[in-house]
C-alpha positions in Angstrom: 32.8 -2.5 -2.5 36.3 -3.3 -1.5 37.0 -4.7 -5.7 35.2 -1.4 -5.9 37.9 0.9 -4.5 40.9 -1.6 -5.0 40.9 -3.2 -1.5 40.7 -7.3 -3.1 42.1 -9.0 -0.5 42.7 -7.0 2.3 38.9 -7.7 4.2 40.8 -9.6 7.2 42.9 -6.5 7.8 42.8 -4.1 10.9 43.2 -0.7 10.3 46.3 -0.6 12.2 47.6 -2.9 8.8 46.9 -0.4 6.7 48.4 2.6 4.7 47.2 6.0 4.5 45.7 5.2 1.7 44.3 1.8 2.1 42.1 3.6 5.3 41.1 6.1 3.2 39.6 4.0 0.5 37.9 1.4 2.9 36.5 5.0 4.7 35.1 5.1 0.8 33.9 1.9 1.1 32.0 1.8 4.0 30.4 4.8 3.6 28.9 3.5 0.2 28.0 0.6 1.8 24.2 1.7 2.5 24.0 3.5 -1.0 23.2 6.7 0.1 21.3 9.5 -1.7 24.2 12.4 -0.3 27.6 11.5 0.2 29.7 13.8 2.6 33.3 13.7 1.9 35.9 15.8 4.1 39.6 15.4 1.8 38.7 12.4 0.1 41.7 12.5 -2.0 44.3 12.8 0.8 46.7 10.5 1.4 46.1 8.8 -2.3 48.6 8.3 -4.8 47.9 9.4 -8.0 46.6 6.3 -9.9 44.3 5.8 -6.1 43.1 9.8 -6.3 42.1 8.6 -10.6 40.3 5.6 -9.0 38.7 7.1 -6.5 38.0 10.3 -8.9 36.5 8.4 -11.5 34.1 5.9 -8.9 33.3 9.9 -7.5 31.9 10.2 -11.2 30.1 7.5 -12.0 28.6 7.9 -8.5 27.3 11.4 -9.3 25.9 9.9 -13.1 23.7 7.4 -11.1 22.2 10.2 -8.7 24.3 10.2 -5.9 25.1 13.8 -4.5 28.7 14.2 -3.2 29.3 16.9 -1.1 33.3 16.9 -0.7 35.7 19.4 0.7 39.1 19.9 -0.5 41.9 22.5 -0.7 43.2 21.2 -4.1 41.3 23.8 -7.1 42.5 20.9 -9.3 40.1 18.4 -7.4 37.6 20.7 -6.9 37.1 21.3 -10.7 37.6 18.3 -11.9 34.7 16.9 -10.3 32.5 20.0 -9.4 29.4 20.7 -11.8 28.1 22.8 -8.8 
């Protein structure tokens, strides 16, 4: 999961060694980690850059192709409808 959202390398890391970012998408990761059926998402783009917020938009994607519901809240409309089907 860590290849998965761009984290190769950093496992040994406390949070504390971390960007804003980097938090975020271990957050991502660890909340994938028991491959839930709903995933609850509060901001999940904050704090990204925007080659992170494509990465993390596309994995948002391909998670909602395989089944998995994402339930995410945002204040960017751009975010919102790029992702939204509901």
């Amino acid at each position: 999961l860590l290849h998965l959202v761009k984290l190769d390398g950093l496992d040994g890391r406390g949070s504390t060694q971390l960007s804003g970012g980097q938090i975020q998408r271990a957050a991502l990761a660890r909340a994938l980690a028991p491959s839930p059926a709903v995933l609850l998402l509060d901001e999940p783009f904050s704090h990204l850059d925007l080659p992170n917020r494509m990465l993390i938009r596309d994995l948002l994607l391909a998670l909602v192709g395989e089944g998995t519901s994402c339930l995410f809240v945002t204040h960017d409309a751009t975010d919102a409808l790029s992702i939204a089907d509901t």
